[in-house]
C-alpha positions in Angstrom: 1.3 12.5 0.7 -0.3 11.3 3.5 -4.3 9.9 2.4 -5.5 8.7 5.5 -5.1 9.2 8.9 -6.4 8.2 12.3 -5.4 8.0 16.0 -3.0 4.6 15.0 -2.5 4.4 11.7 -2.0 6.4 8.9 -1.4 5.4 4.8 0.7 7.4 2.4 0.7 7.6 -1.5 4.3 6.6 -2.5 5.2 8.5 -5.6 5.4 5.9 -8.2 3.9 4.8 -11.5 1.8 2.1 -9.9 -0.7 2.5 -7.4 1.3 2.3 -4.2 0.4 2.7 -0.7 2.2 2.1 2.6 0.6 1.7 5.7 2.1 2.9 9.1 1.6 2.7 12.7 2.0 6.4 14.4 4.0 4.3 17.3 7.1 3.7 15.5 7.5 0.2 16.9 10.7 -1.6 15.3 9.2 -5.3 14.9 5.6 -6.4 13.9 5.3 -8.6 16.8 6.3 -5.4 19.0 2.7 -4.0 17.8 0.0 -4.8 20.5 -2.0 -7.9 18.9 -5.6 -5.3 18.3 -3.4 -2.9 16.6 -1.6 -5.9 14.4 -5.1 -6.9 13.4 -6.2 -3.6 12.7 -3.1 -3.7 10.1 -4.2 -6.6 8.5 -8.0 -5.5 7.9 -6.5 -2.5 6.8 -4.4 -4.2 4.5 -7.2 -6.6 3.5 -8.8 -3.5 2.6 -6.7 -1.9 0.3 -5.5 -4.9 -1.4 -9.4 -5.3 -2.1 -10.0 -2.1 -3.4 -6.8 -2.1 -5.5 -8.0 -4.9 -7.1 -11.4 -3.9 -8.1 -10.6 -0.7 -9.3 -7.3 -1.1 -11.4 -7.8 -5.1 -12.5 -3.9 -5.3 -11.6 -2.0 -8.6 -12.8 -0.6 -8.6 -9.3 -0.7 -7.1 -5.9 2.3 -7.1 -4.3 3.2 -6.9 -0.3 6.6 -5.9 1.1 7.5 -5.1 4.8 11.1 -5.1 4.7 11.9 -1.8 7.1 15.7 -2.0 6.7 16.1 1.4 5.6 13.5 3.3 8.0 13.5 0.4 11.0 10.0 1.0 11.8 6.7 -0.9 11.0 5.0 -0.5 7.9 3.6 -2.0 5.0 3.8 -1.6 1.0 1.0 -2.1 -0.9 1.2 -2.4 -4.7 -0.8 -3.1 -7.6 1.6 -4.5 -10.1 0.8 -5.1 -13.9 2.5 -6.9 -16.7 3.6 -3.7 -18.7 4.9 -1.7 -15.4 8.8 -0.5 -15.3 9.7 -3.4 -13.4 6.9 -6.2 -14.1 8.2 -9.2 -13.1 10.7 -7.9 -10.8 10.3 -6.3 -7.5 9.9 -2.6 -7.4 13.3 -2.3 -6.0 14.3 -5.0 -8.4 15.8 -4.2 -12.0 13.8 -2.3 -14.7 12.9 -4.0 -17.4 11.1 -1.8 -19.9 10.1 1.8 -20.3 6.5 1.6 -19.6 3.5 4.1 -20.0 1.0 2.9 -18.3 -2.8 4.6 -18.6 -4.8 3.9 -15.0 -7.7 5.0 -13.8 -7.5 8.1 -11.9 -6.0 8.1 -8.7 -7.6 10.6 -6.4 -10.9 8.8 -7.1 -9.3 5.4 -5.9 -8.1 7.7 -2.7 -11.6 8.9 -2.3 -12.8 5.1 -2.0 -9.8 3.9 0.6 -11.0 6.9 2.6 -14.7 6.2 2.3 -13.8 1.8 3.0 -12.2 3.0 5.9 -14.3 5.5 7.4 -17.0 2.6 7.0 -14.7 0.1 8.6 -13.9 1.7 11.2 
C-alpha cells in the first residue's frame, strides 16, 4: 500500500507486525550512488523524517534501517520501528523468530496521516 507519493519518491506500508515503511525512488536506479546527489539527499531527509516520527509516535526500543536490494536490485530503503517483544526482537526482520508476539500499537493510519502531513510540510 502505497502512502505517499510524489514526482520522485514514493513510500509503501510493508505488511508486517511493526511499523514498516520503505522508501523508493520512481527511477529505478540500481546503486545509491547512481541517484543524482539532490535526489540522494531528498532520501535522507525523507528518511530523517520517518525515523522521527516513528519514534515519537510508537516509543520503539529500536529503529531499524536496511537497504539491501538483492532481491528487487533497485534503490530503496526499509524503515522499521523495532521493539523488545516483536516476532523477531533482537534479530533482524529477515533474521530468526524468536517468540510469538502480540503486540498492541497505536493506530496506524493515524501515524500515516502524520508522514503525509511531515512531508507535505517538508516539501
Amino acid at each position: 500500500m502505497i502512502i505517499y507519493e510524489d514526482n520522485e519518491i514514493y513510500i509503501e506500508k510493508e505488511q508486517s507486525e511493526i511499523p514498516w515503511l520503505k522508501i523508493f525512488t520512481k527511477e529505478p536506479y540500481k546503486e545509491l550512488g547512481d541517484v543524482p546527489k539532490k535526489l540522494r539527499t531528498k532520501l535522507w531527509e525523507v528518511y530523517d523524517l520517518i525515523e522521527y516520527e516513528m519514534k515519537d509516535y510508537y516509543n520503539p526500543k529500536k529503529i531499524n534501517m536496511a537497504s539491501f536490494a538483492n532481491m528487487l536490485p533497485r534503490v530503496h530503503i526499509h524503515v522499521m520501528a523495532r521493539f523488545e517483544n516483536d516476532n523477531y526482537f533482537p534479530e533482524p526482520m529477515w533474521g530468526k523468530k524468536m517468540r510469538d508476539s502480540d503486540l498492541t500499537l497505536p493506530n496506524e493510519k493515524e501515524f500515516h496521516k502524520n508522514i503525509k502531513k511531515a512531508l507535505k510540510e517538508l516539501f
